[in-house]
N, C-alpha and C positions, 0 to 999 in steps of 0.2 A: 596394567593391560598394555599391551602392545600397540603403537601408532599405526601400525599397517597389519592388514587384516586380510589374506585370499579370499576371495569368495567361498571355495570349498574347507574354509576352517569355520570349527563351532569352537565360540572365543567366550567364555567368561569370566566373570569379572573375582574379582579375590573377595572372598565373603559373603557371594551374591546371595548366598541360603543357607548363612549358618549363624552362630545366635552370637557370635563376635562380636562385641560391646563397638561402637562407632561413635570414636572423640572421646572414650569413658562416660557412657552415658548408665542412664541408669538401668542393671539389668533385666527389670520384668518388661520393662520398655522395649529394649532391646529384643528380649526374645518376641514379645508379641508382635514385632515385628516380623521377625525371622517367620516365626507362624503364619502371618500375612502373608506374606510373598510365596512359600512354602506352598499354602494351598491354592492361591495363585497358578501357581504353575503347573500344581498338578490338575487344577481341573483345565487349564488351556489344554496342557496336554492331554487330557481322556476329549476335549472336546474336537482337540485335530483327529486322534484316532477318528473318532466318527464321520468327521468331511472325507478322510481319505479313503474310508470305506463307503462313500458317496447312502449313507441310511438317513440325512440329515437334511432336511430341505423345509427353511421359515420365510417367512412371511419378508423379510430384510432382504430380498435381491435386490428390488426397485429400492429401497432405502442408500446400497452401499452403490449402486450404481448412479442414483443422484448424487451422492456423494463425491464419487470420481470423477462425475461432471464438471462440478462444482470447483473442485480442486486443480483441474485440468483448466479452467477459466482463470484461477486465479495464481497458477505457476505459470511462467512460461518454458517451453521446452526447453533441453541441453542445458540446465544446469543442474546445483550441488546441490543433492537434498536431503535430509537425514529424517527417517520417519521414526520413531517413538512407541514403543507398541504396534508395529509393523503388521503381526498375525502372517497370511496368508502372502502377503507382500502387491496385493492387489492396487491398494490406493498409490502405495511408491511405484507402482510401473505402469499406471494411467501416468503420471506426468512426465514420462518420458526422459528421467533426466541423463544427462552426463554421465554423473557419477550419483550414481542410489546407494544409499548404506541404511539398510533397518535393524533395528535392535528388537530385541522383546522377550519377554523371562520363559517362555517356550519354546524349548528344543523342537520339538517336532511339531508344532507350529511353524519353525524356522525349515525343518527338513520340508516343507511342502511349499515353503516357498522359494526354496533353492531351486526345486524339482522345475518350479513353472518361471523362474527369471534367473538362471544360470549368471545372467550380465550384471546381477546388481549383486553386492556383497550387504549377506545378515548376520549379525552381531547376535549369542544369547549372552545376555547381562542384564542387572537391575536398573533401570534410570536411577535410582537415586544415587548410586557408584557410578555414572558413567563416564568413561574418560579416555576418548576414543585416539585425542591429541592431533586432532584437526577441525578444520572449520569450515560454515557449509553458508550455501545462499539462502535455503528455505531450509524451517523445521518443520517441522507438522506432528503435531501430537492430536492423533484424532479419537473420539470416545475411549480415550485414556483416566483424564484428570479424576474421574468419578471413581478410579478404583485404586488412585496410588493413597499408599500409606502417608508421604507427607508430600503435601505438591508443591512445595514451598521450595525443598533441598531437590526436587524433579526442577525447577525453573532456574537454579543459582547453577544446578549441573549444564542446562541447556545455555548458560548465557558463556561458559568455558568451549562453546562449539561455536559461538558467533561471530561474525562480524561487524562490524559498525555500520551495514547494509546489511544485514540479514533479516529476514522477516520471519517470526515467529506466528503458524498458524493454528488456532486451536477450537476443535469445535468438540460439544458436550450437551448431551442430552439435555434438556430442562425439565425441572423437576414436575411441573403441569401433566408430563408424561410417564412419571413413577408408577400411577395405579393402573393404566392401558398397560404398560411394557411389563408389569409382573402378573397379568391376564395372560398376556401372549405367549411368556415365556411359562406359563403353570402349563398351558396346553400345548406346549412347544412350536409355536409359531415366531418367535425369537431365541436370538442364540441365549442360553442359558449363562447365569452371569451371578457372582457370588455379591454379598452386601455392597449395596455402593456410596459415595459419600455427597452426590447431589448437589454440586456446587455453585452456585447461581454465577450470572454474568458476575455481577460488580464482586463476586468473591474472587473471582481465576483475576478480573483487573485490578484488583487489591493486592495478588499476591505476587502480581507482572508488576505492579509501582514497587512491591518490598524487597523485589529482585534485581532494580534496575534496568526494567523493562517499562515502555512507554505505549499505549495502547494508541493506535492508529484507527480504527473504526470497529466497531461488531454492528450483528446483523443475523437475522436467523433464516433459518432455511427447512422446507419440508413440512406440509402440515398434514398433505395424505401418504402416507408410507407403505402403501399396496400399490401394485401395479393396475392401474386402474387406465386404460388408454385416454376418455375424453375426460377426467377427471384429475392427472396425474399434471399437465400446461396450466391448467386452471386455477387447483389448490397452490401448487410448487414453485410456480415461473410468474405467478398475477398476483393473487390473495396473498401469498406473501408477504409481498412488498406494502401493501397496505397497511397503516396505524391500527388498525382494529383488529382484522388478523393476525399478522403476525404474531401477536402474544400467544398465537395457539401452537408456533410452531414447535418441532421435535427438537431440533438441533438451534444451538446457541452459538456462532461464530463468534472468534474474537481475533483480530490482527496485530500481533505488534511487533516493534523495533526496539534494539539496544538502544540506550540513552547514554551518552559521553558527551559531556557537554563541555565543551573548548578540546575537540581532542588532537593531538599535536602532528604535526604535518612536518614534511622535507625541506618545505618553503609554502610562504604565504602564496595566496590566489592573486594573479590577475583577474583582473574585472573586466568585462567591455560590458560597454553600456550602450544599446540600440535605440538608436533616434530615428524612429519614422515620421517623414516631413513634408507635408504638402501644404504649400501656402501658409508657411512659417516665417519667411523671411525676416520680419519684422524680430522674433524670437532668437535668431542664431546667435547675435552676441551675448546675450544672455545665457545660451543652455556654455558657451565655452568659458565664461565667466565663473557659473556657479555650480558646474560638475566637480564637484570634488576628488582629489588622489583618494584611491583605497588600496587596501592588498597592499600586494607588490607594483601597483601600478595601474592607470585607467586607462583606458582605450575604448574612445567615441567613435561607432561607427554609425555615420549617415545612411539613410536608404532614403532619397529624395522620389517621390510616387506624383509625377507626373503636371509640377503644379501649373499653377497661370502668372504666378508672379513670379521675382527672380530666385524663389528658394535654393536652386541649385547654385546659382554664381554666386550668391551671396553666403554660401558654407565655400566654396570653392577659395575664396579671398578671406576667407575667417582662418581656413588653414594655412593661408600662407599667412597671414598677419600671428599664428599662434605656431609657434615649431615648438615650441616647449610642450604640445599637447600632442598625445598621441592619438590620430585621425587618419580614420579611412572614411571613402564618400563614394556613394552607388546609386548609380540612377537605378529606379525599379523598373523591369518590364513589365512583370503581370499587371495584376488589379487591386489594391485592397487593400487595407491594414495589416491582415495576414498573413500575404503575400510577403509586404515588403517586411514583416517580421522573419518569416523565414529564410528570404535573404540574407539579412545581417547575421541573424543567426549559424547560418553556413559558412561566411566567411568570417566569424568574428574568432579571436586568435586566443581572447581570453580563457580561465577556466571557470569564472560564474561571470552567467550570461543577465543581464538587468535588461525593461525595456524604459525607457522615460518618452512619452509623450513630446512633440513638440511643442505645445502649446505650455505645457509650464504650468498645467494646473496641478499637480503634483510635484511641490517644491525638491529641485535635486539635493536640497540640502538635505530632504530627508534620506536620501540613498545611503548612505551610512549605517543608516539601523538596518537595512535590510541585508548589509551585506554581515552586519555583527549577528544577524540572526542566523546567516545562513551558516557563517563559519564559526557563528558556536555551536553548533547543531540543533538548534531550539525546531528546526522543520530543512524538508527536503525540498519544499516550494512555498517560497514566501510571498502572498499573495495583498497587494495594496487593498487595505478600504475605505470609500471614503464616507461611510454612513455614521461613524462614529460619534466625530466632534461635529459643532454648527457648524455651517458653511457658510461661506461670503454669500451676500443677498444675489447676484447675479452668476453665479457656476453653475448651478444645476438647476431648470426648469424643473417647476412640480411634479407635473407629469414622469419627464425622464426619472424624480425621485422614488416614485410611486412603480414604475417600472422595472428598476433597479432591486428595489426592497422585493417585489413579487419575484424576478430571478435567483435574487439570494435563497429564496425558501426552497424554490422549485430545486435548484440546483446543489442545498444541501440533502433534498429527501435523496436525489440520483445518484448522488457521489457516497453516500453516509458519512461523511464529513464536513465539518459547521462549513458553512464559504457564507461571508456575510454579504459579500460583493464581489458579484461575478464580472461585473464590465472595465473595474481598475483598470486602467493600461498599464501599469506598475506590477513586473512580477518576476520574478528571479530566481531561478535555478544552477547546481552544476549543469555544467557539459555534458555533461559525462552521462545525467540524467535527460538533458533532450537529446541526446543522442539515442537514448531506450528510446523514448516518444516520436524520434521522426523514425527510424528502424521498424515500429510497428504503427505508422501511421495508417495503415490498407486496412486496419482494423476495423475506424470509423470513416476513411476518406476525407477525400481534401473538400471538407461539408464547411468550415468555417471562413466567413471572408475577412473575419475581428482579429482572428488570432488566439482570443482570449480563450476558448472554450476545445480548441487542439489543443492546448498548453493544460488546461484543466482536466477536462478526459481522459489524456492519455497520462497526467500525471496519475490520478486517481486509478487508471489499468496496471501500471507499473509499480502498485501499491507505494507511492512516498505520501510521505506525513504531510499533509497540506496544513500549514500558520498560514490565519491572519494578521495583515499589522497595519494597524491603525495609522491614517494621516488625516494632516488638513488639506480639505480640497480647497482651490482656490480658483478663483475668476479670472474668466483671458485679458489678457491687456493687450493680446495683436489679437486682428482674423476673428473668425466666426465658427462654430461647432459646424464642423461636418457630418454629424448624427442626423438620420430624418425618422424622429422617432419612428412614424405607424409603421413605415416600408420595413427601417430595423428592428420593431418589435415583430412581422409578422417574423421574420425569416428569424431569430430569436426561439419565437416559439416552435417553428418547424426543425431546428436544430435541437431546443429538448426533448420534442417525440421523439426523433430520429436516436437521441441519444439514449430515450429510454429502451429500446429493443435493442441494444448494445452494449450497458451495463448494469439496468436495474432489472428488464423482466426479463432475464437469460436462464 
């Protein structure tokens, strides 16, 4: 097949319908194959005739345009996106990309949706041949997986489009839904749809681990699928989200990423590592003692937040006492922990960004692992915890522990990804990746004064793979906790309602 494809060419694939044995396989295999796909195509095709003669009208409008919702939430516009079973080319041009390219085994399926998005180029070919010879930022295989013949050589084809930042989207009926949807479709109130193969969640992530694909969260969506006005916020955008509901839902989402683990680079990463510091003083020769080289090299940038003792002259005369260490130092203007995170983060020169606490209750020795987890690619955001191991008898008040443990849960139901501890100050990302997160920080607003919970949020919007990694927390030897729990647990907890009408009831 050709690497470059016009918009107005209909491109298939070599064999894509004919009973041509594939690797020398065996032939009754092979043709029942062929047959598959065969009448595949031909009932999309009798079923486009019908839309385009407009005699066709089920019950699935509200279904595909929650759908479009949904997908529109979780692409962001202007980029590369390859849709999979495309049809009408609806869902590929809800998310507005750059470059759209859909494929899907109906010609005239494909003619209607030339007709209505002239801008985006459609491929007719089989996925399981597919080999387009370029590569995209999002896939989306939507209510596909349930009618390919093998979805296994459908995911090893998808993962020759990828990049090592691509995210693979894939949603699919659940089977709970079998007996309703061949009701609807007996009376034609759904689109009509030949045997399907009913794949549950842990099947399609069974078949992403055999393909070298790594699953980042699923989640379901959709429990009332008619257009129901006060009915439609209720079941789809609330009950959802709930442990008991959900299992009723239609749609089974599943997210994932290519997995390369240690994959090879031009040059190794510089690091910088962000030390926010208010009434540390006592700490500073210590954090330039035991920061350790990584990468290609470390770089400690200060962001001093306004102290009462000498923390600013006392890093001031650390850096001239250390020229061997590469040091930058900023007083902060704003307010905050988050503030002055964002600072360093703005000037910091490296290309993965770490934060370390001044206080030193998260040994810098352990930075190391976090940078080997980043640059093996074990996650996208590696996230400090410290509920793991024991702790020293004086680091963390009972209470503060009791506080912690109830944010980990609250803040894995909202994210659908485990976070065992949201409040670490330890936490490490590419650049490259806060750069998505402060770009679309207008999303949730500048709502956090910690830090911890913009870096969390907007990672989880940007879909990366959020690791945890376990440390020992350890007890201050300077200074005093500047946490006042109840003030920071209220504002805590006004930060996850805020949060839930921003990425769980949407």
């Amino acid at each position: 097949m050709a690497s470059t494809i016009q918009s107005s060419e209909i491109v298939t694939a070599q064999g894509r319908l004919s009973g041509d044995l594939v690797g020398g396989g065996d032939p009754m295999v092979d043709a029942a194959e062929a047959a598959h796909q065969q009448a595949r195509a031909a009932h999309w095709d009798s079923f486009a005739e019908r839309l385009g003669s407009n005699n066709w009208h089920g019950w699935g409008s509200y279904y595909h345009h929650r759908m479009r919702q949904v997908y529109r939430l979780l692409i962001p516009p202007h980029r590369r996106v390859l849709e999979i079973g495309c049809g009408r080319g609806s869902l590929l041009g809800a998310v507005e990309p750059a470059l759209g390219v859909g494929v899907d085994l109906s010609g005239r399926m494909l003619d209607l949706a030339r007709e209505r998005f002239p801008q985006m180029r459609f491929v007719e070919a089989d996925a399981h041949e597919l080999d387009l010879g370029e590569q995209f930022d999002y896939v989306i295989i939507s209510d596909l997986v349930n009618e390919l013949w093998d979805v296994q050589r459908v995911f090893e084809r998808v993962a020759q489009h990828c990049t090592p930042r691509t995210r693979l989207i894939i949603n699919t009926y659940s089977r709970l839904w079998e007996l309703p949807l061949a009701v609807a479709k007996r009376f034609k109130l759904a689109k009509p749809e030949l045997r399907q193969n009913w794949l549950t969640v842990h099947d399609v992530q069974n078949l992403l681990t055999l393909t070298g694909f790594e699953t980042i969260r699923s989640w379901q969506e959709v429990i009332w699928p008619v257009r129901t006005p006060l009915l439609n916020p209720l079941f789809n955008k609330l009950l959802v989200r709930l442990p008991v509901f959900r299992h009723l839902a239609l749609s089974n989402f599943v997210m994932a990423r290519p997995v390369a683990l240690h994959p090879p680079m031009e040059r190794e990463p510089v690091v910088s590592v962000i030390v926010p510091a208010r009434n540390e003083a006592g700490n500073v020769e210590q954090i330039f003692d035991r920061v350790p080289e990584m990468g290609a090299g470390t770089e400690i940038v200060f962001v001093e937040g306004h102290s009462k003792d000498n923390t600013y002259e006392t890093i001031e005369h650390a850096i001239e006492a250390h020229p061997e260490r590469r040091c930058r130092l900023m007083r902060q203007t704003g307010k905050g922990k988050g503030d002055a995170v964002r600072l360093g983060y703005a000037e910091a020169a490296g290309d993965v960004l770490m934060i370390l606490d001044a206080d030193l209750t998260v040994p810098p020795e352990d930075l190391p692992r976090f940078y080997e987890a980043i640059r093996g690619n074990r996650g996208e955001f590696i996230n400090g915890v410290r509920l793991v191991y024991p702790m020293q008898d004086e680091s963390m008040r009972f209470l503060n522990l009791l506080g912690n443990k109830f944010f980990s849960l609250v803040f894995s139901w909202l994210l659908s990804q485990p976070i065992k501890d949201s409040l670490c100050g330890t936490k490490v990302l590419w650049k490259q990746d806060y750069q998505l997160i402060a770009d679309n920080r207008a999303y949730f607003g500048n709502f956090d004064p910690f830090g911890d919970f913009d870096l969390l949020f907007g990672a989880a919007k940007q879909n990366l793979k959020i690791v945890d990694l376990p440390i020992r927390y350890r007890e201050r030897t300077y200074g005093t906790t500047q946490i006042d729990r109840w003030r920071h647990g209220w504002m805590l907890l006004k930060m996850a309602g805020f949060a839930a009408t921003r990425v769980k009831f949407v």
